[in-house]
N, C-alpha and C positions, 0 to 999 in steps of 0.2 A: 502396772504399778511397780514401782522398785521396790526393793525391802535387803535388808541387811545380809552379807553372803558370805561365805569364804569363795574366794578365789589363789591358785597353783599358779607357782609361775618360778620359769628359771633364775639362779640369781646370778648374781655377777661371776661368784666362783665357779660356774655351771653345775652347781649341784639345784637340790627343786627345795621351793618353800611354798608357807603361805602365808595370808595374812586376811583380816577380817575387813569387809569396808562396810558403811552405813549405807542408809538407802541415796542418799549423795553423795555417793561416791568417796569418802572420807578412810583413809586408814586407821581405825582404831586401835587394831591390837594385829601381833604378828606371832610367828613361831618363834620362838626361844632357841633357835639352831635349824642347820638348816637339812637337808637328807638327801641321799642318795640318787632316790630316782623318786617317780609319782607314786608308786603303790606304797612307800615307809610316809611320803608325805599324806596321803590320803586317810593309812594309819592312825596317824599323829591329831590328824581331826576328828575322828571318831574317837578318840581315846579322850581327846579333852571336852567331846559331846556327852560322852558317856559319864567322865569322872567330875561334871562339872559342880554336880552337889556335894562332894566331898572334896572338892578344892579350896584351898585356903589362898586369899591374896596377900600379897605385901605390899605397901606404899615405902620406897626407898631412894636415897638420896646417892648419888652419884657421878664421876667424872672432874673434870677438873674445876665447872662452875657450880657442883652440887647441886644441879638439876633434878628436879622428881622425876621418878618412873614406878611404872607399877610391874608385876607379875600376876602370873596365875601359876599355881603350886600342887602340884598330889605328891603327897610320899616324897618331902625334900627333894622333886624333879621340878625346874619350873618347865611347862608348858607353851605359858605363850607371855609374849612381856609387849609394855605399851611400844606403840607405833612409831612416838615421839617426846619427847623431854617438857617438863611444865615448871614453871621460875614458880608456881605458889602448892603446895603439899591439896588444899583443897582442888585443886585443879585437876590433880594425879590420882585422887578419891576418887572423884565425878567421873573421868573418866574408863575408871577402873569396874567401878557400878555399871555404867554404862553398855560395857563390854559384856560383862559377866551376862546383864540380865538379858539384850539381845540375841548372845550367841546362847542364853535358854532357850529364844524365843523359836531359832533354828531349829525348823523341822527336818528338812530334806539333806542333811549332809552329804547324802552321795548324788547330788545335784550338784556337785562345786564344777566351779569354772576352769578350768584349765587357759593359762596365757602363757604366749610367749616371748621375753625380750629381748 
């Protein structure tokens, strides 16, 4: 059965990110910047496993069509921001809830995936 995961993977600038997908394979939420090598990006998920009840989110508008997006936030750092842009503010909610309570549901964080592009 699938279920919701973080998966590592190199990004364009060859430095290493990640990003969270749904149990269908859907990009939900990503890193908010991107890191070095796997062990800071590995870091970075455990920090936002662990801080995620004292994280605060943002719903915010941005870019030149003022498009919604969300963050996730500790201590004025955002952590991880949405996937993708949403034309309605409830949209950018929804899916910000979504994230949040999934990546609670995340047991196994040092089971991540490691990919390569």
């Amino acid at each position: 059965m699938a279920v919701a995961r973080f998966q590592i993977y190199r990004s364009a600038g060859n430095g290493v990110t990640w990003r969270f997908l749904s149990a269908n394979n859907r990009s939900l939420g990503q890193a908010a910047a991107g890191f070095t090598d796997t062990d800071h990006c590995v870091s970075a998920v455990r920090e936002l496993c662990d801080q995620l009840d004292s994280a605060s989110t943002a719903i915010v508008r941005e870019g030149p069509k003022q498009l919604w997006s969300w963050r996730v936030r500790v201590a004025d750092r955002d952590l991880a921001v949405s996937s993708r842009q949403y034309h309605r503010r409830v949209q950018a909610t929804y899916s910000c809830r979504s994230f949040v309570e999934l990546v609670s549901q995340t047991q196994n964080t040092h089971l991540l995936r490691a990919v390569h592009f």
